[in-house]
C-alpha positions in Angstrom: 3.7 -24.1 -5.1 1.8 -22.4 -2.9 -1.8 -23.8 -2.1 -4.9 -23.7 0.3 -3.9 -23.7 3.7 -0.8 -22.3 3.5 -1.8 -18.4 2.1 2.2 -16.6 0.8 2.5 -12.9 0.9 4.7 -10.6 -0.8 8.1 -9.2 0.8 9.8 -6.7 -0.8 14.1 -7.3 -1.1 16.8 -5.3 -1.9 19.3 -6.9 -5.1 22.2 -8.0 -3.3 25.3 -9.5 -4.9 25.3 -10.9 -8.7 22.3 -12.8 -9.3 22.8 -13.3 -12.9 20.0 -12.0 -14.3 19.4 -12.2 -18.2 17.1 -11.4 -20.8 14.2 -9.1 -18.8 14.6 -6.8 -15.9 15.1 -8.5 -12.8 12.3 -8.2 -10.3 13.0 -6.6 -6.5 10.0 -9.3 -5.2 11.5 -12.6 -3.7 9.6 -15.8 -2.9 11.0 -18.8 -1.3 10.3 -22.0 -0.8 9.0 -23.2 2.9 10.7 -26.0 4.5 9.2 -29.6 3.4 8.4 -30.7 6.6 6.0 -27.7 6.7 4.2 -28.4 4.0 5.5 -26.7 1.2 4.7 -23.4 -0.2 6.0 -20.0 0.2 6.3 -17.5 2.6 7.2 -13.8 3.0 10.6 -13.1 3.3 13.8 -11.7 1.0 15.4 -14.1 -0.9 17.6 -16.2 1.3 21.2 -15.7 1.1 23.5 -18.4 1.8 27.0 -18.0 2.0 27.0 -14.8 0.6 24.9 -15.6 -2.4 20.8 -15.7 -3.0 19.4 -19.2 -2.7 17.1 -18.2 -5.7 18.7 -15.9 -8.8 16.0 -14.6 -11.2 17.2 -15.4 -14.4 14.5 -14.5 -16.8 11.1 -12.0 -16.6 8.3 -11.2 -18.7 4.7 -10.0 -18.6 1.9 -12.1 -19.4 -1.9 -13.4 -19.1 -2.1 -16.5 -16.7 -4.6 -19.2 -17.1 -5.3 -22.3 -15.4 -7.2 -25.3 -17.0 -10.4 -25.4 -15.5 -10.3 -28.6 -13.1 -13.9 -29.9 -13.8 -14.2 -29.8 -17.9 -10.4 -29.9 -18.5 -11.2 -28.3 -21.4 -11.8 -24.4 -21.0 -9.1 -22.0 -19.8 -9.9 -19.9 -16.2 -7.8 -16.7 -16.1 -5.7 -17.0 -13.0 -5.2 -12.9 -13.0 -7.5 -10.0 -14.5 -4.1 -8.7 -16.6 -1.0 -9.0 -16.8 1.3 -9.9 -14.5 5.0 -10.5 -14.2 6.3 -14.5 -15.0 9.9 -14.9 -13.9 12.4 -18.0 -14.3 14.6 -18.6 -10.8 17.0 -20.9 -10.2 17.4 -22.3 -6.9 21.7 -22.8 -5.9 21.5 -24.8 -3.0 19.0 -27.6 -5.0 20.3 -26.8 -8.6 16.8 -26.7 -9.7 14.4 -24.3 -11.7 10.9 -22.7 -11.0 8.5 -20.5 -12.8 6.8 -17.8 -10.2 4.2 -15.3 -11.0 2.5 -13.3 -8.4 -0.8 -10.9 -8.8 -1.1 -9.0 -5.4 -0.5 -11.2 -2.4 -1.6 -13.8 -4.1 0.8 -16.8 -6.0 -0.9 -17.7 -9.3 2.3 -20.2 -10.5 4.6 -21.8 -8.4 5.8 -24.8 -10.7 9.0 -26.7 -10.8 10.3 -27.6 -14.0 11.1 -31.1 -14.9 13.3 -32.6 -17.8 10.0 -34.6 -18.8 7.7 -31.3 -19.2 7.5 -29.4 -22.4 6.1 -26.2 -23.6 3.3 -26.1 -26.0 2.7 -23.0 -28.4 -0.8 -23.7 -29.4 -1.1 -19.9 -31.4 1.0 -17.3 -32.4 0.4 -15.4 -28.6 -0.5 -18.3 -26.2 1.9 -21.3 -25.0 0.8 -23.9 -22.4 2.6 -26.6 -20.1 1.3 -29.5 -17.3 2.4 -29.1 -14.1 1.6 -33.0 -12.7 3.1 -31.6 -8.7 0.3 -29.1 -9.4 -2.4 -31.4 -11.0 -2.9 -28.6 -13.3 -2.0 -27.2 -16.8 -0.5 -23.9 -17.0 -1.7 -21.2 -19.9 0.0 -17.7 -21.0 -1.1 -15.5 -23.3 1.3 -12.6 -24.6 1.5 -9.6 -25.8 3.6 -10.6 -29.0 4.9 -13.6 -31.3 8.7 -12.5 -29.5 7.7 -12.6 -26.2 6.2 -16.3 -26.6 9.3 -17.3 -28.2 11.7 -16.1 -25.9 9.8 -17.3 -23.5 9.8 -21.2 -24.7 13.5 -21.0 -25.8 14.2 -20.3 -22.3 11.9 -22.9 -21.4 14.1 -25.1 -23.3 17.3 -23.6 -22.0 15.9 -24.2 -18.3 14.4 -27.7 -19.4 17.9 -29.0 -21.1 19.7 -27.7 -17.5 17.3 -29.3 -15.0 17.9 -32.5 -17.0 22.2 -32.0 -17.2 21.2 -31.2 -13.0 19.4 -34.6 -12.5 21.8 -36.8 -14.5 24.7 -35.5 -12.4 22.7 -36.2 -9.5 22.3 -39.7 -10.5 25.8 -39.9 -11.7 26.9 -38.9 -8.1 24.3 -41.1 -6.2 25.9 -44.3 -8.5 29.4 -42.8 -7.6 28.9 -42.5 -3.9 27.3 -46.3 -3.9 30.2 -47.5 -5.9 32.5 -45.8 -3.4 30.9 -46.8 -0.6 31.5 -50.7 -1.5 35.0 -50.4 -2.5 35.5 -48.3 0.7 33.6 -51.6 2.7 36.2 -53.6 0.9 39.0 -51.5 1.4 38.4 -51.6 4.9 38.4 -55.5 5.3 42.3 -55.4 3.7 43.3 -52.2 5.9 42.3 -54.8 8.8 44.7 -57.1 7.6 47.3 -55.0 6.9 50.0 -54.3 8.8 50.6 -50.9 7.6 48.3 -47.8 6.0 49.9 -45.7 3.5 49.0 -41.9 2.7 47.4 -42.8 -0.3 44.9 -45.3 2.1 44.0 -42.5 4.2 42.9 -40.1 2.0 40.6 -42.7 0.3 39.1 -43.2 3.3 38.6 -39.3 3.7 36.9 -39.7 0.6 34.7 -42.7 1.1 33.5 -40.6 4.6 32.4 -37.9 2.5 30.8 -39.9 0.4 28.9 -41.4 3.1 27.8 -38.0 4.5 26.7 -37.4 1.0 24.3 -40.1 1.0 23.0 -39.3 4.3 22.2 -36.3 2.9 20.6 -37.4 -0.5 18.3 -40.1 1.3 17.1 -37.1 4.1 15.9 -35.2 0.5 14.4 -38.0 -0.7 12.5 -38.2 2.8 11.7 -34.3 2.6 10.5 -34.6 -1.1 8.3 -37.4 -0.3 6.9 -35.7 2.7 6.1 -32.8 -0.1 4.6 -35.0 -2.5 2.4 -35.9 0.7 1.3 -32.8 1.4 0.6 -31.3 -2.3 -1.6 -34.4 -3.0 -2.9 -33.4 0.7 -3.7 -29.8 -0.7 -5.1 -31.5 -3.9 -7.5 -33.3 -2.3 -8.9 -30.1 -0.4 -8.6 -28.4 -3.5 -11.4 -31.0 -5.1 -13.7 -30.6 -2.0 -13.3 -27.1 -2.4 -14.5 -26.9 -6.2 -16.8 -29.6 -5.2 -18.6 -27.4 -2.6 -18.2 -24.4 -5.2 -20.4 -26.6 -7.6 -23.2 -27.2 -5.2 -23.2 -23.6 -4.2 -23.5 -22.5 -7.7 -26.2 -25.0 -8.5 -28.0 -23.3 -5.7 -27.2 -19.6 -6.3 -28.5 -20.8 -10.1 -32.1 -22.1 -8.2 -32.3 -18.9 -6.2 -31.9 -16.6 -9.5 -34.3 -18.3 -10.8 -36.7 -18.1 -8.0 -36.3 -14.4 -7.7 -36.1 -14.3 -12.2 -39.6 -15.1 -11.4 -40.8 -12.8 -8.4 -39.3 -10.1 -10.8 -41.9 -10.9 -14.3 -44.5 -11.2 -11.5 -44.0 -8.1 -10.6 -43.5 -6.5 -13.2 -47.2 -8.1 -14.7 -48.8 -6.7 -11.2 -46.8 -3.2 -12.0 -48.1 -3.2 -15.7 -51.8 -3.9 -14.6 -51.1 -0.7 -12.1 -50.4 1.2 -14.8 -53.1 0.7 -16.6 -55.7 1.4 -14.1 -54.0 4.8 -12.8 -54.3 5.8 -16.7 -58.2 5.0 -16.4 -58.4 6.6 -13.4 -56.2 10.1 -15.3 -59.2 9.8 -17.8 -61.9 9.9 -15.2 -60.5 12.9 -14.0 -60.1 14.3 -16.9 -63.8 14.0 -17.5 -64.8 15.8 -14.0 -62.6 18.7 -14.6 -64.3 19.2 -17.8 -67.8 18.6 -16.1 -66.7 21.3 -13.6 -65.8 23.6 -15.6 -69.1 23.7 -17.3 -70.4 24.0 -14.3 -68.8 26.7 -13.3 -69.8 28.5 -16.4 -73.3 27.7 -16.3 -73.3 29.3 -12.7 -71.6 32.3 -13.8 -74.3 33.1 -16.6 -77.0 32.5 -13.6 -75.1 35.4 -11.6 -75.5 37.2 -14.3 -79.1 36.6 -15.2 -79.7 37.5 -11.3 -78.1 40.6 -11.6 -80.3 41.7 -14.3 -82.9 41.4 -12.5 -81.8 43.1 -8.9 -81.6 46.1 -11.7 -85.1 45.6 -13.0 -86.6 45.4 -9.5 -84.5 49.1 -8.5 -86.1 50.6 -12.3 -89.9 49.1 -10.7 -89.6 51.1 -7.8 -89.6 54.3 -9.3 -93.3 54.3 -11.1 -93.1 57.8 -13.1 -89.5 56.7 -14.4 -91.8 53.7 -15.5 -94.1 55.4 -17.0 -91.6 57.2 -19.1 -89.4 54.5 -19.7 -92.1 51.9 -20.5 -91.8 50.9 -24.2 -87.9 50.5 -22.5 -89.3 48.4 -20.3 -91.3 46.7 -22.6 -88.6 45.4 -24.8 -86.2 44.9 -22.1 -89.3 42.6 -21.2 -89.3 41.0 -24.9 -85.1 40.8 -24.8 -85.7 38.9 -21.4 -88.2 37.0 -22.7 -86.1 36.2 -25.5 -83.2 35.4 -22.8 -85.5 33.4 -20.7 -86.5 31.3 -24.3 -82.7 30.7 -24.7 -81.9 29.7 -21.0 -84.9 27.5 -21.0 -83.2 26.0 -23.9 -80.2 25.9 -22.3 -81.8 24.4 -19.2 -83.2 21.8 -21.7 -79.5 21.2 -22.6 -78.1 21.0 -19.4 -81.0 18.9 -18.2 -80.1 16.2 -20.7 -76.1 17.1 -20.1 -76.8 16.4 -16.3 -78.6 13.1 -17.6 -76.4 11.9 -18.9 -73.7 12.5 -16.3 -76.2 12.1 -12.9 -74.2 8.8 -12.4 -71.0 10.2 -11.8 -72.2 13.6 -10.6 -75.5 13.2 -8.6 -74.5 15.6 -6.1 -75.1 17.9 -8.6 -78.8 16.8 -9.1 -80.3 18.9 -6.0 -78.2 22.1 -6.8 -79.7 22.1 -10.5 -83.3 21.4 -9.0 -82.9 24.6 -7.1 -81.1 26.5 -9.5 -84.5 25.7 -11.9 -87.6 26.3 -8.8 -85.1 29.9 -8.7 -85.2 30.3 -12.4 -88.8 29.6 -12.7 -89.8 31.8 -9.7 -87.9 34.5 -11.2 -89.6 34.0 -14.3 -93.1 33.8 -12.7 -92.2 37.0 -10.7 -91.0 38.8 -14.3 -94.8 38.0 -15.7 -96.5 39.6 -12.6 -94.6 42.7 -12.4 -95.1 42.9 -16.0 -98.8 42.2 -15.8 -98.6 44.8 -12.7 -97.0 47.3 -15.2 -99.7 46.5 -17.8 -102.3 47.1 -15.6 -101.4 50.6 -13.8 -100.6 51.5 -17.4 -104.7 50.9 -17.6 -105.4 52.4 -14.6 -103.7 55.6 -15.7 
């Protein structure tokens, strides 16, 4: 399997030779096993041929969800790839023994020997599950359909039933070669004392050498699979400090979040309170346009009022137009009067208006003082023309 420290990588092969596929399109992607001695795992290359056949014949592939059991609970289920990918059944020829591989990217997700002693689990109609104790893990997929899961576990089965038939002939031919060995031992002692060695003698011996070399052989696997039991519980215990340090980091990413979960209502009480006081501040000016506006038409009426009386100053300066035109005059006089009741009213108004707003607008203050010494000059100026006009009216 591969694991931490030892990263595989896809390489893409070309089908060579009968592989004996069955049941599922065979897959173009190889992945072999690295040497023992170099710690296990997998590494890039097309499947290996030996003697003119792969090392590894895909016998089986389907498409499914993997899931690993999470490591700390050993409860919940972490998905080991975000969809589907492809789960394939190889069998290896030169060690007569079965894997399941599934790869997502670049990246291994299940690399697990199977065992006579493991067995598949279907714990619902779409989901089957089986431990993995090289791996220290517990292997989860979840399919598409009820046919797919059962295919899959019958060829679980299948695979199961083979590795077992695999490692009972093993054993049978371990026992075999030991029994051989000690006849061969003994044989040898009586070939010493005999004389002569017949054809049948020889070829037992040809035998028992074979034998031998077969042991050799069996005993340098059992050295290479211990040095791979080594390394994978190696890998597992960098595997724990890794989680380990994972836990801690999430603990503190969790503190941090909250920290800044914090900042975030602060400021969004200090935004709110913002808010608020640029909507009294909208009202404020609100009110000043409205002050200015009645300001403006107050001053607009004054203009007005003023230009009335540039015209009645031109009509004074022409007496005998005067004299002809003064009952005109006269009521003009009572209109203005009238006019100057109502602005004085108005000026009453205003007066209390301006009161009532000098603490906002006191700039205003001086500009209405003037505006009134004006108005009542004007008015005082009205009463002596008109007294004027009253008295050459005498006069004449």
């Amino acid at each position: 399997m591969c694991r931490a420290g030892g990263g595989c990588k896809r390489a893409e092969s070309e089908r060579k030779g009968p592989v004996g596929a069955a049941a599922g399109a065979v897959p173009e992607m190889g992945w072999v096993q690295m040497a023992e001695g170099a710690g296990g795992g997998c590494f890039p290359l097309s499947i290996q041929k030996t003697r003119g056949y792969w090392r590894e014949q895909p016998i089986f592939t389907t498409r499914a969800h993997v899931f690993q059991i999470d490591p700390s609970t050993k409860k919940n289920w972490v998905p080991a790839s975000k969809q589907a990918v492809t789960v394939s059944y190889f069998y290896d020829v030169t060690r007569n023994s079965y894997r399941i591989i599934s790869v997502d990217g670049a990246k291994v997700i299940i690399n697990s020997t199977i065992t006579p002693n493991m067995t598949f689990t279907k714990t619902s109609q779409k989901f089957g599950q089986w431990a993995d104790s090289r791996a220290n893990t517990v292997f989860g997929l979840g399919f598409s359909s009820e046919q797919q899961l059962t295919k899959f576990a019958d060829k679980f089965q299948e695979v199961k039933e083979a590795a077992k038939l695999a490692k009972d002939k093993s054993q049978e031919k371990i026992e075999t070669s030991s029994n051989h060995s000690q006849a061969s031992s003994v044989n040898g002692t009586d070939d010493e004392k005999a004389s002569h060695v017949g054809p049948a003698d020889t070829h037992l011996k040809s035998e028992n050498d074979k034998l031998k070399i077969a042991l050799t052989q069996s005993a340098a696997n059992v050295k290479k699979w211990e040095i791979e039991l080594q390394t994978l519980r190696e890998s597992n215990a960098r595997l724990t400090t890794a989680l380990q340090e994972s836990a801690a980091s999430v603990e503190q990413w969790k503190k941090q979040f909250s920290i800044c979960r914090d900042e975030n209502d602060r400021l969004r009480n200090k935004i709110d309170e913002l808010e608020e006081q640029c909507s009294e501040i909208n009202r404020e000016k609100e009110k000043n346009t409205q002050l200015k506006r009645r300001i403006e038409e107050l001053e607009s009426e004054l203009r007005e009022k003023e230009t009335e009386l540039k015209d009645l100053r031109k009509q004074s300066e022409i007496i005998p137009q005067l004299m002809s035109e003064c009952e005109y005059v006269s009521e003009k006089l009572e209109a203005a009067e009238r006019d100057n009741q109502n602005l004085e009213d108005k000026v009453r108004s205003l007066k209390t208006d301006i009161e009532e707003s000098k603490y906002r607008q006191r700039h205003l203050k001086v500009e209405l003082k003037s505006f009134l010494e004006v108005l009542d000059g004007k008015i005082d100026d009205l009463h002596d023309f008109r007294r004027g006009l009253s008295k050459l009216g005498t006069d004449n």
